[in-house]
C-alpha positions in Angstrom: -104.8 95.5 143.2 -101.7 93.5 142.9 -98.7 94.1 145.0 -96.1 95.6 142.5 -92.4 95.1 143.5 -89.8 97.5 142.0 -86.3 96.1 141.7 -82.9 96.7 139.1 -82.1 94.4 136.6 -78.7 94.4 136.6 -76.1 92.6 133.9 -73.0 92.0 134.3 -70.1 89.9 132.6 -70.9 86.8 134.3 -75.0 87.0 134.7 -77.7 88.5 135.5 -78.9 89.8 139.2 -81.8 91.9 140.6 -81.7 93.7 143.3 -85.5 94.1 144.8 -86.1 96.9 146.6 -87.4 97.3 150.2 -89.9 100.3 151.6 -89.5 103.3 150.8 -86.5 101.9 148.5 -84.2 102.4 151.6 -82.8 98.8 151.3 -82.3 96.4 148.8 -82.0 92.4 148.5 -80.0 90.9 145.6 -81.6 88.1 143.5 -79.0 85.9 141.7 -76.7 85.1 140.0 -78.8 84.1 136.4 -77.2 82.5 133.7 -74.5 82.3 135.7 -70.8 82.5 133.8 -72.2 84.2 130.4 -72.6 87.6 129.5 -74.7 89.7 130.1 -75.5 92.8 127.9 -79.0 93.8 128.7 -81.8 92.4 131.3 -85.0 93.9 131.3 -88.6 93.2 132.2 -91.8 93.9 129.4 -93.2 97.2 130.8 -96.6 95.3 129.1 -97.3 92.4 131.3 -94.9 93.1 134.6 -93.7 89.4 134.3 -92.2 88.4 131.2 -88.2 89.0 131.8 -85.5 88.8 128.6 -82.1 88.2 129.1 -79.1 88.9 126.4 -76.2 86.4 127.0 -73.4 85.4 125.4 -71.4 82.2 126.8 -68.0 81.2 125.2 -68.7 78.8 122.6 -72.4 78.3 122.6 -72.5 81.9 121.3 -75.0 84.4 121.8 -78.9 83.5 122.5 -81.9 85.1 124.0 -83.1 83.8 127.4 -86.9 84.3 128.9 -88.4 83.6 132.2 -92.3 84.3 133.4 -91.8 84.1 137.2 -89.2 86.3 138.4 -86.3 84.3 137.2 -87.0 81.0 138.9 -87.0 79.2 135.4 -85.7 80.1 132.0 -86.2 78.9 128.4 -83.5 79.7 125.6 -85.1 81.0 122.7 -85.7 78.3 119.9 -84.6 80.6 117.0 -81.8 83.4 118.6 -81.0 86.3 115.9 -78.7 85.2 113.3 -78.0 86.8 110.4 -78.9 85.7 106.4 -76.5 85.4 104.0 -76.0 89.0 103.2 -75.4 90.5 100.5 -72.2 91.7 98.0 -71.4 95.5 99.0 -71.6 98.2 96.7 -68.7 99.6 95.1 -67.5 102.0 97.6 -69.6 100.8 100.6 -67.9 98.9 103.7 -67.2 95.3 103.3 -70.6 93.4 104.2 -70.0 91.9 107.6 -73.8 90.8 107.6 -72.7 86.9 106.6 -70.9 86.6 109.7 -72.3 85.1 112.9 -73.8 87.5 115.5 -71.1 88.2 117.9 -73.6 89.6 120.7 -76.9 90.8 121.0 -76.5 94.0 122.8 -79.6 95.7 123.3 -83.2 94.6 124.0 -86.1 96.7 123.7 -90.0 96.4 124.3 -92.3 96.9 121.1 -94.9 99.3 121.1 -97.7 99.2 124.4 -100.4 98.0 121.4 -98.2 95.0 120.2 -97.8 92.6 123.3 -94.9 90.2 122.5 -93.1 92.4 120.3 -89.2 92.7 121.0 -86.3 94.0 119.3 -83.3 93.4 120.1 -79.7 95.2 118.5 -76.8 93.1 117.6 -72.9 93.5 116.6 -71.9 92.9 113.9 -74.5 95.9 113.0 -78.0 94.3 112.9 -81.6 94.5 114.2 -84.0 91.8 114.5 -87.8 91.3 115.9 -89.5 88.7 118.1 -93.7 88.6 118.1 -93.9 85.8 120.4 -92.2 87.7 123.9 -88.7 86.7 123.1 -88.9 82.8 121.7 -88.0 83.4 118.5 -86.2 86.4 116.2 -86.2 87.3 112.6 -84.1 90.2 110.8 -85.6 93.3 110.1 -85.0 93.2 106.6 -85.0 97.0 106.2 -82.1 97.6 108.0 -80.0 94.3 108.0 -80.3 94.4 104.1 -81.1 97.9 102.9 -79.6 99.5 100.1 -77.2 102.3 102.6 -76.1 99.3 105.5 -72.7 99.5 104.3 -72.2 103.2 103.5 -73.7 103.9 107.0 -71.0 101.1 108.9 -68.6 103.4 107.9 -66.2 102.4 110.5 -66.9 98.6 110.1 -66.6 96.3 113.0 -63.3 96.4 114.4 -63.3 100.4 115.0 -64.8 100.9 118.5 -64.8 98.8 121.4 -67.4 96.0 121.3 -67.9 96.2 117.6 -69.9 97.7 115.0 -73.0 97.7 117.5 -76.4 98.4 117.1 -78.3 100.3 120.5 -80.7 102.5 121.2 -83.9 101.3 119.6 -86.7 103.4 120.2 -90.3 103.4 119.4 -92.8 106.4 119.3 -95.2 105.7 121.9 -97.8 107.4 119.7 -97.3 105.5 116.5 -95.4 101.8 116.4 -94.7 102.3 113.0 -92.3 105.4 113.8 -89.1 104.3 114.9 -85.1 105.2 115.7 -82.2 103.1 116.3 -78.3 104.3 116.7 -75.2 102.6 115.1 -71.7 102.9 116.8 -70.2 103.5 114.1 -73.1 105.3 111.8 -74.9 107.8 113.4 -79.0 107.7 114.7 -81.4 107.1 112.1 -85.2 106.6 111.8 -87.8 104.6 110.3 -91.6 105.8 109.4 -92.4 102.2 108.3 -91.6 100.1 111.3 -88.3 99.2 109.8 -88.8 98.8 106.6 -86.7 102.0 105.2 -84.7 104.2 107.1 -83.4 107.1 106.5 -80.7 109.4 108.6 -81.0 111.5 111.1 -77.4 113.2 111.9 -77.5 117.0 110.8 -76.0 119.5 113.3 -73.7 116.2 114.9 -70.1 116.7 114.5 -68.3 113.7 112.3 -65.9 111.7 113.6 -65.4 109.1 110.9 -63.7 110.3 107.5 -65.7 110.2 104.3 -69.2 109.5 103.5 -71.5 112.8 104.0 -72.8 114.5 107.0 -75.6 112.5 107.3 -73.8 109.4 108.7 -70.2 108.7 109.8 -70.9 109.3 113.2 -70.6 107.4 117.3 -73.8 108.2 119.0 -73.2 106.3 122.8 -77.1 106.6 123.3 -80.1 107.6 122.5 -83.4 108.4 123.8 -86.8 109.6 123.3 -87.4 111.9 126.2 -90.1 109.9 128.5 -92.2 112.9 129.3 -92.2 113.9 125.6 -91.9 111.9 122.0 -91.1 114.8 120.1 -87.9 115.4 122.1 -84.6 113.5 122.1 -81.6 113.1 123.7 -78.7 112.0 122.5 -75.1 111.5 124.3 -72.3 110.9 121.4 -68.5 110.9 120.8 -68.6 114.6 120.4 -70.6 115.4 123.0 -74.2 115.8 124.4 -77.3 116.8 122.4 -80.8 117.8 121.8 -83.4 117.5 119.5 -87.4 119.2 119.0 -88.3 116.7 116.8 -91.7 118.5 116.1 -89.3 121.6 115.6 -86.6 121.0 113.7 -84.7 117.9 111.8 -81.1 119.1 113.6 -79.7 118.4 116.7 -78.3 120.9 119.0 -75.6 120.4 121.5 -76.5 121.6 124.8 -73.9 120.1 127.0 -71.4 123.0 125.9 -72.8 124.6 129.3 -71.1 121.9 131.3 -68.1 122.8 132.9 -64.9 122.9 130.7 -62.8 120.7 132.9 -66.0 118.3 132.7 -66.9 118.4 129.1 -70.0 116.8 127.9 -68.8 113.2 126.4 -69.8 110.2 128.5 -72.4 107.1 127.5 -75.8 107.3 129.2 -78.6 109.8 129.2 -81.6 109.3 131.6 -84.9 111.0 131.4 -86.9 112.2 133.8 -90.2 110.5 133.9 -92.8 113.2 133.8 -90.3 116.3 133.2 -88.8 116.7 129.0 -86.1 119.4 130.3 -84.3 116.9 132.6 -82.3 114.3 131.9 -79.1 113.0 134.2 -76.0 111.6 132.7 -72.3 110.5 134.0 -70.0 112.6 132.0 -66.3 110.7 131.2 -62.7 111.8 130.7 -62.9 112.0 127.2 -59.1 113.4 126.5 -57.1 112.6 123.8 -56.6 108.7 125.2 -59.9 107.8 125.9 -59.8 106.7 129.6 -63.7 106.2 129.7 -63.5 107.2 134.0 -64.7 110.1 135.8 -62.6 113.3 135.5 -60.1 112.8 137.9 -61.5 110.1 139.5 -64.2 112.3 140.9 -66.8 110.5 140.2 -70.5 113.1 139.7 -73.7 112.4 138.0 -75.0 116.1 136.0 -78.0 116.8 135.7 -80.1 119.8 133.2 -83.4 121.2 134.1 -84.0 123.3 131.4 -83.4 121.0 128.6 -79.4 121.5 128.9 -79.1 125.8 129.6 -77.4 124.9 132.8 -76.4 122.0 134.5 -75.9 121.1 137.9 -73.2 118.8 139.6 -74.6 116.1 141.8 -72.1 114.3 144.2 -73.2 114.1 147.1 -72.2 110.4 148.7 -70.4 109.5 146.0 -66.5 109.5 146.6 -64.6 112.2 146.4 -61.1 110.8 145.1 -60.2 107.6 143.3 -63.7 106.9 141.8 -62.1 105.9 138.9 -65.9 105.3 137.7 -67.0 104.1 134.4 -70.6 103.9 133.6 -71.9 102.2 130.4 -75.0 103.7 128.0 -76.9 100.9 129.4 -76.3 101.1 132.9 -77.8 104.3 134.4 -81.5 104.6 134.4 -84.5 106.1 136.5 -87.0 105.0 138.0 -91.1 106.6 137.4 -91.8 107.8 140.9 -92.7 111.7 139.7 -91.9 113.3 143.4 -88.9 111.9 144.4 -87.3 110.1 141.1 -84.7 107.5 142.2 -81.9 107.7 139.5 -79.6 105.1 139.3 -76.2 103.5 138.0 -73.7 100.8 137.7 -69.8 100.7 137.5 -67.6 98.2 135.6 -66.1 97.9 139.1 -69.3 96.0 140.4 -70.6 99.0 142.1 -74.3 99.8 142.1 -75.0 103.6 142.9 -78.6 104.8 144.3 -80.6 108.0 144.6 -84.0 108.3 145.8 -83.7 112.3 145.2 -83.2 112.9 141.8 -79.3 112.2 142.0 -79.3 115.0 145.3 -77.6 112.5 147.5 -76.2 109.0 146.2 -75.8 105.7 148.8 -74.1 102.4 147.3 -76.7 99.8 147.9 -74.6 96.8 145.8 -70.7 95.9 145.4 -68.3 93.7 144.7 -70.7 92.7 141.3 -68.6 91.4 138.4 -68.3 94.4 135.2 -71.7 95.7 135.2 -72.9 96.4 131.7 -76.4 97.2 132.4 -78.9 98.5 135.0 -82.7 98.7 134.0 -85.6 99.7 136.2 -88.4 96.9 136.2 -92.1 97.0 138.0 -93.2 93.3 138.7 -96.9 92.7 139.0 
């Protein structure tokens, strides 16, 4: 058997590290910096082959681009043909203005295709967009169905200038059962989901308070992130403007908010959700001051990470190592994550004060095994073979 390695893929607003970890993940070497100066949005390793590494970057004037490496980031080719968008199209009277003829001002989230096609990526761009590579990251090309279907600009209801970062497009999920069933999220739109592998899409928002004015229910929403639970396809998390919520997809077409049971003072808006790997009742996330000015740190500067093990009836606060005053903390949707060891599941997360966070308990007790890291957007879990 091959020696597998585990390590965190970490970006950041200057590049890429990893840190690999040691035995018994009680130490940790950092790997570093790549792509040194641009930034770095995502950074993760194909789950499929446990070598081929994509890299998101975006570097002043040469714009944003797609970078790959086959051998733990000693080398790196750009991709030949990076997303970029088609001409668009007019709006619709009453839709958005269509920003979709404009360049691609980053490409913000990478995901692996289904286990059954090797070399499929997707990534998620702002302005609004999704586009798919079939040959491990060299080349992209829009998904047609939702870069120029018929609702784009009724959806973008908040067009691109509304929340931090853009109009962006995250969370791109396939069912592990089916590569033709799919889900994405929109920052400004709400979740939605796809039957064809992108060719139509259709929303998926009922029982999700609306922050954006007009439009219908369906849309005119700010999911932060969204997952489909690990341990089970047919149940999804989702942590959103308006707080924290839950979905039986196998159930019901509405989501339910669970996080009400976190503590008042706490509240239940933040941007990641993790899942844990074998269990669909738990998930961990990093709940944020979400007040009426928005300061995006933890409550108080008391940094905790909460975690539900009964699908969000109760949660639990878990702080243990982590500071307990001025951890004026702030964790993005892309920068918490866990990793797939079923006994002791090490959870894990970044700060956009360079700070990386580690647990190998489930979140029990926390040690600091990186600092002084430029503003970390994200921290994936990766398994090289």
């Amino acid at each position: 058997m091959p020696k597998k390695q585990a390590s965190l893929l970490i970006g950041t607003i200057k590049g890429g590290f990893v840190l690999d970890a040691g035995p018994g993940r009680r130490s940790w070497k950092i790997r570093g910096p790549f792509q040194f100066g641009q930034v770095v949005n995502d950074f993760r390793l194909d789950p499929r082959d446990g070598r081929t590494l994509l890299l998101s970057a975006t570097g002043g004037h040469l714009g944003p681009t797609i970078y790959r490496s086959t051998n733990r980031g000693r080398t790196w080719t750009e991709a030949k043909r990076p997303p970029k968008y088609g001409k668009g199209r007019k709006a619709a009277r009453g839709e958005q203005k269509d920003t979709r003829g404009l360049a691609v001002e980053s490409c913000f989230w990478l995901g692996p295709g289904h286990v059954d096609e090797p070399g499929v990526w997707y990534v998620g761009t702002a302005p609004s967009g999704m586009f798919r590579s079939t040959d491990g990251g060299l080349s992209w090309r829009p998904v047609k169905g939702w870069n120029e279907g018929k609702s784009w600009g009724k959806w973008n209801l908040g067009g691109n200038n509304v929340t931090p970062g853009g109009a962006i497009q995250h969370s791109i999920e396939i069912d592990p059962r089916d590569r033709k069933h799919m889900y994405t999220s929109l920052s400004v739109g709400g979740t939605f989901e796809s039957f064809d592998q992108g060719k139509s899409w259709a929303p998926l928002n009922r029982g999700v308070a609306k922050i954006f004015p007009g439009g219908s229910p369906d849309y005119g929403h700010d999911p932060h992130c969204m997952i489909i639970h690990p341990a089970d396809p047919d149940v999804l998390y989702q942590q959103n403007h308006c707080g924290f919520y839950r979905m039986q997809r196998d159930a019901t077409e509405e989501w339910a908010r669970v996080g009400r049971k976190m503590p008042k003072k706490i509240g239940d808006i933040g941007f990641p959700v993790v899942g844990h790997p074998t269990d669909a009742d738990t998930v961990w996330t990093f709940p944020m001051d979400g007040t009426q000015k928005w300061p995006r740190t933890s409550v108080d500067g008391k940094p905790a990470v909460y975690k539900t093990e009964n699908g969000g009836r109760s949660w639990q606060r878990k702080d243990k190592g982590l500071p307990r005053k001025n951890g004026w903390y702030t964790v993005l949707r892309q920068a918490m994550c866990a990793d797939d060891d079923q006994r002791r599941t090490g959870v894990y997360f970044g700060t956009t004060g360079g700070d990386v966070w580690a647990s190998r308990d489930g979140a029990d007790s926390w040690n600091r095994i990186a600092e002084g890291l430029p503003r970390v957007f994200s921290v994936r879990h990766a398994v090289f073979r």
